[in-house]
TIDO-377502 format. One record per residue (C-alpha): x, y, z; chain; residue number from 1. Coordinates in nm, 3 decimals, always signed. Example, Ala and Ser with C-alpha at 12.3 -4.5 7.8 and 13.67 -1.06 7.14 Angstrom:
2
<atom X="+1.230" Y="-0.450" Z="+0.780" unit="A" pos="1"/>
<atom X="+1.367" Y="-0.106" Z="+0.714" unit="A" pos="2"/>
//
This chain:
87
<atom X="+0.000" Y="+0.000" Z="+0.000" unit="A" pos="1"/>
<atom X="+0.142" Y="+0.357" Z="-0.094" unit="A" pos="2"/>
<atom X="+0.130" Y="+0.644" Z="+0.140" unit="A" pos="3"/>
<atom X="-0.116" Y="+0.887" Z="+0.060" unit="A" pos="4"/>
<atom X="+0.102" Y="+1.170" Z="-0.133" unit="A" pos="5"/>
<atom X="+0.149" Y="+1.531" Z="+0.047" unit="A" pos="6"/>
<atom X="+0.151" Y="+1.856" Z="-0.094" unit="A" pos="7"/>
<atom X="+0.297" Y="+2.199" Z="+0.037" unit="A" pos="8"/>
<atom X="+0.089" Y="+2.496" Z="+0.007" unit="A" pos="9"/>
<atom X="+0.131" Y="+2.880" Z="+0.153" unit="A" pos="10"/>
<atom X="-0.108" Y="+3.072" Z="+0.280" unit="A" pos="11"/>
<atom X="-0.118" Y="+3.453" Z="+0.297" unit="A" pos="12"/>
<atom X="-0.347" Y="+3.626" Z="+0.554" unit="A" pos="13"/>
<atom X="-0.442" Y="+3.956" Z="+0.543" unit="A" pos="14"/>
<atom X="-0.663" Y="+4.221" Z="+0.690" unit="A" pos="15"/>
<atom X="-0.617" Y="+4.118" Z="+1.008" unit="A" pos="16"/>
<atom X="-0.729" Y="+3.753" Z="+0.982" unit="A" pos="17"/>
<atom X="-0.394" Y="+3.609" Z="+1.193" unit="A" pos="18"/>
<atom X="-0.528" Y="+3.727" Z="+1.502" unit="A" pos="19"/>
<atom X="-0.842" Y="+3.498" Z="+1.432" unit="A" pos="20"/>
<atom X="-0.605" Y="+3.184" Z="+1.448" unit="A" pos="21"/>
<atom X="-0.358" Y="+3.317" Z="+1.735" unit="A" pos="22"/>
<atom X="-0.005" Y="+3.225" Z="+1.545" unit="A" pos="23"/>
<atom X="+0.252" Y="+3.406" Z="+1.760" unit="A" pos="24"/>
<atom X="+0.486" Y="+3.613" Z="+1.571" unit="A" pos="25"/>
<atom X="+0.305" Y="+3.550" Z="+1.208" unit="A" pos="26"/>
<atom X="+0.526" Y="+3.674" Z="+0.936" unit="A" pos="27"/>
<atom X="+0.347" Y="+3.832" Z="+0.615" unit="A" pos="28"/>
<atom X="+0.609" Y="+3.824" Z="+0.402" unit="A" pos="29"/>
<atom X="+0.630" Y="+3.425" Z="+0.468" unit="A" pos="30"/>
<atom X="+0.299" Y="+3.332" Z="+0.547" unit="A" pos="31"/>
<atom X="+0.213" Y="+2.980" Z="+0.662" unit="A" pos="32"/>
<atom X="+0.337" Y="+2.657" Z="+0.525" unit="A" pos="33"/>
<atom X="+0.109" Y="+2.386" Z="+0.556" unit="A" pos="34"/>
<atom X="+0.197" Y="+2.036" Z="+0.458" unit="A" pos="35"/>
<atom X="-0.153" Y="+1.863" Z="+0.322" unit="A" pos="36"/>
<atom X="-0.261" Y="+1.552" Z="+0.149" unit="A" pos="37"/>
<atom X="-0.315" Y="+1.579" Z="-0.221" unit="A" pos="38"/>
<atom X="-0.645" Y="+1.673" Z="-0.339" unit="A" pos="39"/>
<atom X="-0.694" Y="+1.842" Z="-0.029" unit="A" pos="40"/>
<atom X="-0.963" Y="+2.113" Z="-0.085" unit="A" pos="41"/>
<atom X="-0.929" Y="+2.488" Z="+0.053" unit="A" pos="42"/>
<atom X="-1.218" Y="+2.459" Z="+0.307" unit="A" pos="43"/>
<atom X="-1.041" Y="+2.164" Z="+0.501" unit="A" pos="44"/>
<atom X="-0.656" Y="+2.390" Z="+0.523" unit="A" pos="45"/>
<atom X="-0.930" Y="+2.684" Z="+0.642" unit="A" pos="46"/>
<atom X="-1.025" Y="+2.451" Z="+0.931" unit="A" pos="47"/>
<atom X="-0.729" Y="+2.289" Z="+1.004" unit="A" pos="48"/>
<atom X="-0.550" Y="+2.585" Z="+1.127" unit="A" pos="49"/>
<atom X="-0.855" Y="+2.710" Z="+1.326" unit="A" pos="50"/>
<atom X="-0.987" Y="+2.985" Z="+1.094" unit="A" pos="51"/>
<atom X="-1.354" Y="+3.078" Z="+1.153" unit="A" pos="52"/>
<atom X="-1.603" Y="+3.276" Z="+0.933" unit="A" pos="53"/>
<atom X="-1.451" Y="+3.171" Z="+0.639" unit="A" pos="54"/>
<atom X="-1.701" Y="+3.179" Z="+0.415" unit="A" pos="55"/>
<atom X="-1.717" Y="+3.534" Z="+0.438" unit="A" pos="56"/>
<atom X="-1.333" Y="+3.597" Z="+0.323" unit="A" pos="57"/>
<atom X="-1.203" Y="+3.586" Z="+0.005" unit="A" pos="58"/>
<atom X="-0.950" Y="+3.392" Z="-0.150" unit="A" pos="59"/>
<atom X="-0.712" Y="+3.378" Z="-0.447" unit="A" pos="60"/>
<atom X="-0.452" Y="+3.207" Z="-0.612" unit="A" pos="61"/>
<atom X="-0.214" Y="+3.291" Z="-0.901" unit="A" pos="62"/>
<atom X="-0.407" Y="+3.610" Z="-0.947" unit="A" pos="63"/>
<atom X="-0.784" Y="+3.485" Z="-0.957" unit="A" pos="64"/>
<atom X="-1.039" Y="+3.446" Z="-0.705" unit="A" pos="65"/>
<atom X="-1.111" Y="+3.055" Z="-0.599" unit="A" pos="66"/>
<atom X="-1.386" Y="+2.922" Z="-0.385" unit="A" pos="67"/>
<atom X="-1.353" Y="+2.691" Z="-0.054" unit="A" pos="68"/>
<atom X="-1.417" Y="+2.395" Z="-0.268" unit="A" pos="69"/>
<atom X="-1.098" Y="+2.433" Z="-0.483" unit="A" pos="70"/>
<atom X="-0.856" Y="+2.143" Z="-0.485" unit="A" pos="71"/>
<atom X="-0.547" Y="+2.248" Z="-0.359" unit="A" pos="72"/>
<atom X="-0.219" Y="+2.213" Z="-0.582" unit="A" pos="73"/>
<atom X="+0.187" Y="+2.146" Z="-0.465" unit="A" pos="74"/>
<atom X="+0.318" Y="+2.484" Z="-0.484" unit="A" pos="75"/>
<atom X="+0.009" Y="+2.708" Z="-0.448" unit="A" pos="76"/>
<atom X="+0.037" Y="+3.027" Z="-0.283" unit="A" pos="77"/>
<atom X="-0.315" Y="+3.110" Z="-0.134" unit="A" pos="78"/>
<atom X="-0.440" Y="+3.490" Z="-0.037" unit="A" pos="79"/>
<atom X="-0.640" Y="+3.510" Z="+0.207" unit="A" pos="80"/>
<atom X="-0.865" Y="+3.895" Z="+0.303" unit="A" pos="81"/>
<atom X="-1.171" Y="+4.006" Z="+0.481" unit="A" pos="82"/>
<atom X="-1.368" Y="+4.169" Z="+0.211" unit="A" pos="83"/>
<atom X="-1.366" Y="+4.557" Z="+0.263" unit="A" pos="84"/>
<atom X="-1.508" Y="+4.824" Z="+0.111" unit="A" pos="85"/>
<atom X="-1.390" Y="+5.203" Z="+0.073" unit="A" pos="86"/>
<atom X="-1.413" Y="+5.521" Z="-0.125" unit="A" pos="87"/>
//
């Protein structure tokens, strides 16, 4: 039987949304690292580091907007932002 393969993914949180998962010390500029199974889907990463309210963020990767149901890729970089509004 194979082990299940794992995939490395980044996630980027802005506009504020560290302080909703307490990580001491997070670093922007780095983000988060998460080592995942493959096929993993956004929703399930959300959870796993104890993010809340997520459907209410929105997310992006490579430049366009994904859902919570998007698979997860080895590599992706994911953006992560409350949505504001302004003028």
């Amino acid at each position: 039987m194979m082990a299940s393969k794992t995939i490395k993914v980044c996630l980027k949180l802005f506009s504020g949304l560290h302080r909703e998962i307490s990580i001491p010390q997070y670093d922007m500029q780095r983000g988060i690292v998460c080592e995942v199974k493959k096929g993993t889907r956004l929703r399930t990463l959300l959870h796993s580091i104890g993010m809340r309210n997520i459907s209410s963020n929105v997310y992006f990767r490579r430049g366009e907007r994904i859902g919570l149901w998007s698979k997860l890729e080895d590599g992706d970089e994911v953006q992560c932002f409350k949505p504001s509004g302004g003028g």
